[in-house]
N, C-alpha and C positions, 0 to 999 in steps of 0.2 A: 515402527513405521519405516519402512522402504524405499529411498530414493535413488528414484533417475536421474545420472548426474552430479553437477557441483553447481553451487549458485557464489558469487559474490558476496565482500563480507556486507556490503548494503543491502543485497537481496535475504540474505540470509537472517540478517537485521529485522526486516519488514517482514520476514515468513518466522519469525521465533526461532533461529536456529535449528539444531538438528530434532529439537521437540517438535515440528511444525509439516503442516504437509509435505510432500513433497515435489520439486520443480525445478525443472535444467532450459537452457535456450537449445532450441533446436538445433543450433549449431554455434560455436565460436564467430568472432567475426565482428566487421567493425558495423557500427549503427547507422541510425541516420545523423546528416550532418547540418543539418536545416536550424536554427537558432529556434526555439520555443514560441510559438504564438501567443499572444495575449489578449485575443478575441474571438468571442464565439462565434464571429461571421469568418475569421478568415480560411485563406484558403489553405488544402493540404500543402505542408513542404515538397521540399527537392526528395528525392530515394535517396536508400543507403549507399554510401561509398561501395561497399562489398569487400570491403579488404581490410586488414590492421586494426589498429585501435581508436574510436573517434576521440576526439577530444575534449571535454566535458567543459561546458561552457555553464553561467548562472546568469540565470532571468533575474533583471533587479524588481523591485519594489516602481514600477513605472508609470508616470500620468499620462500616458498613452495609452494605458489597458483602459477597455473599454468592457465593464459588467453591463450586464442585462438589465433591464428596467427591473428586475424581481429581486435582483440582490443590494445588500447593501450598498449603503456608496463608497465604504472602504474594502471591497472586494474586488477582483477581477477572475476573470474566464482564462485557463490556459486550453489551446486544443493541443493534441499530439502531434508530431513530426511527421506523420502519416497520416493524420486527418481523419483519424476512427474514432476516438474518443475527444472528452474535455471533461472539465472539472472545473467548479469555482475555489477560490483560495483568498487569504487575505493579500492586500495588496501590498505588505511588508514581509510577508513572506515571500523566500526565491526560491527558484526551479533550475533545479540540477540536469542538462540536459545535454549528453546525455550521464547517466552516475557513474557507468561504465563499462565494457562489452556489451551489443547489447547483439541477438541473432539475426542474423541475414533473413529476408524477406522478409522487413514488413514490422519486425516488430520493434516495442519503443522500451526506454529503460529511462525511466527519469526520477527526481529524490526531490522530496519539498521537504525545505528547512523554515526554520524561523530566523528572525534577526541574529538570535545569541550563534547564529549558525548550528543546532542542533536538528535531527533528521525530526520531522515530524510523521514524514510516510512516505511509503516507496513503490510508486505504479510500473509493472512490468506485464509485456505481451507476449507471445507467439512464445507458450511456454507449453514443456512436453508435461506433464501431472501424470504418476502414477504414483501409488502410495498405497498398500497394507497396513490395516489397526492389528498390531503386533499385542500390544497392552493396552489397560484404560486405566486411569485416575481418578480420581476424586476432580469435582470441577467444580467454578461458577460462572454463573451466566448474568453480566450486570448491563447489559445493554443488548437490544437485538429487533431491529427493522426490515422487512423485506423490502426488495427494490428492484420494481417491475422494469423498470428503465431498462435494465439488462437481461431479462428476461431472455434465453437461449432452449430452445426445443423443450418449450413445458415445464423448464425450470428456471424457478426466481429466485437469484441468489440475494444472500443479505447478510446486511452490516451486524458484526459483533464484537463486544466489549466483554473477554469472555479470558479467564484463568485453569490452568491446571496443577493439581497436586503432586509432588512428590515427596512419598514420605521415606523414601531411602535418601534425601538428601541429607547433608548435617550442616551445610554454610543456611545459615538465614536468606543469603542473596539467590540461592540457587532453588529452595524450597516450591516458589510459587513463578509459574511462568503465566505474566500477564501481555495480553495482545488486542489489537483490534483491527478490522478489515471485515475484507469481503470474502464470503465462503459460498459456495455448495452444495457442501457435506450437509448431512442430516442433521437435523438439530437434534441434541442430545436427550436422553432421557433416562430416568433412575441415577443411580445418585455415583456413578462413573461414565466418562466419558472418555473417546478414542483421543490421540491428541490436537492440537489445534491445528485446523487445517485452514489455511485461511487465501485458498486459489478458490477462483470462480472460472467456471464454462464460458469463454469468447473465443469465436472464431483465430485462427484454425483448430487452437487445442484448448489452452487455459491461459489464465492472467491473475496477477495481484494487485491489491491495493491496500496498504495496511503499517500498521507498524507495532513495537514495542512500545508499553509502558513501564519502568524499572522504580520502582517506590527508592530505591537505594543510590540511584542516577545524582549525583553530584555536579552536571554538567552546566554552566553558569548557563541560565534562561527556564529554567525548569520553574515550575510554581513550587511558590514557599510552602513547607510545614503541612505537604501532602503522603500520607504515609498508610494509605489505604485508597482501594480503585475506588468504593462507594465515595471518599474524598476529592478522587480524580476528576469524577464525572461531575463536578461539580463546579472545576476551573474552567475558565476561557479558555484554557488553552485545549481540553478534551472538546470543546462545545465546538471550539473552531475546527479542531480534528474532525467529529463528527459529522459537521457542516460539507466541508469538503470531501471527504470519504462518500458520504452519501447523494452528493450531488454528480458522479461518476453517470455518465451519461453517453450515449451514439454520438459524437458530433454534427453539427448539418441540422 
């Protein structure tokens, strides 16, 4: 697979490394500089500086977020700094914002953690996508919802909890590349697939929302004594993932 560009080591994190679609900012350059919203009424932020590096600020766990009558009561609503999108999220989880360079006009680059400060997933916009299936693997497919919300010129992208094989690896850690997000690509079929691509169709080009799961991840906050995805998908903390990934929605 072929990529346009270079992504950061947090984007590159949320796209599965160089296994993973491919996606650059349209240009270098500083982001927006507007502190994170934590309501689905509020309004768009300020624009981007247009110069330098922003400086990446974290949304805390705050009783000022105001969730929607449809969400939990331990949830809140982030919208973006631009005012296109929002997402719901636990209310102990913080918002990286921005994670870091993010591209001039318009678009957002933001990193949700959990308390232990580990990345849980990484929302990015105004991104160039162009990418070639060079090779296919062996795959699994252990989660997989469409999600009209975003629906872009006849296509509905959707949420997946989805692995690839490598069998010329020889480290145990590097064998299996596990991920989940949002894609567009075709869902897979027969018993190889191209690699994981996990960018969706939004205005102007493409966008991510997604992350790694690493069964080998030692990182303190991680669930106990999980060492398989079909295990994964079984903690709070995937259920939360899931929640928030899929509640990816237009703002407004």
């Amino acid at each position: 697979m072929r990529c346009s560009g270079t992504l950061s080591r947090a984007a590159v994190l949320a796209a599965v490394g160089a296994l993973v679609g491919c996606g650059a900012p349209a240009s270098p350059g500083g982001g927006g500089s507007a502190a994170p919203t934590t309501s689905a009424s509020s309004s768009a932020a300020a624009s981007a500086t247009g110069s330098g590096t922003a400086t990446a600020t974290d949304s805390p766990a705050s009783a000022t977020a105001t969730p929607s009558a449809t969400l939990p009561e331990d949830w809140k609503t982030f919208t973006t700094s631009d005012g296109k999108l929002a997402f719901d999220l636990p209310s102990v989880w913080t918002i990286k914002d921005p994670a870091g360079q993010t591209p001039q006009g318009g678009g957002v680059f933001v990193e949700v953690r959990n308390p232990a400060g580990k990345a849980m997933a990484t929302l990015r916009t105004n991104m160039v996508v162009g990418a070639e299936c060079t090779t296919k693997q062996p795959y699994g497919m252990y989660d997989s919802e469409p999600l009209p919300a975003l629906k872009q010129s006849g296509s509905t992208p959707r949420f997946t909890f989805e692995s690839r094989q490598d069998d010329t690896a020889t480290d145990p850690a590097k064998m299996t590349i596990l991920a989940y997000g949002i894609t567009s690509a075709p869902e897979p079929t027969g018993p190889t697939a191209c690699p994981i691509a996990h960018f969706f169709t939004w205005p102007p080009s493409g966008a991510m929302f997604g992350g790694v799961y690493n069964p080998f991840d030692t990182t303190p906050g991680n669930p106990p004594n999980v060492d398989s995805p079909e295990a994964y998908k079984e903690t709070p903390e995937y259920k939360n993932i899931r929640g928030m990934i899929t509640s990816l929605r237009p703002a407004g």
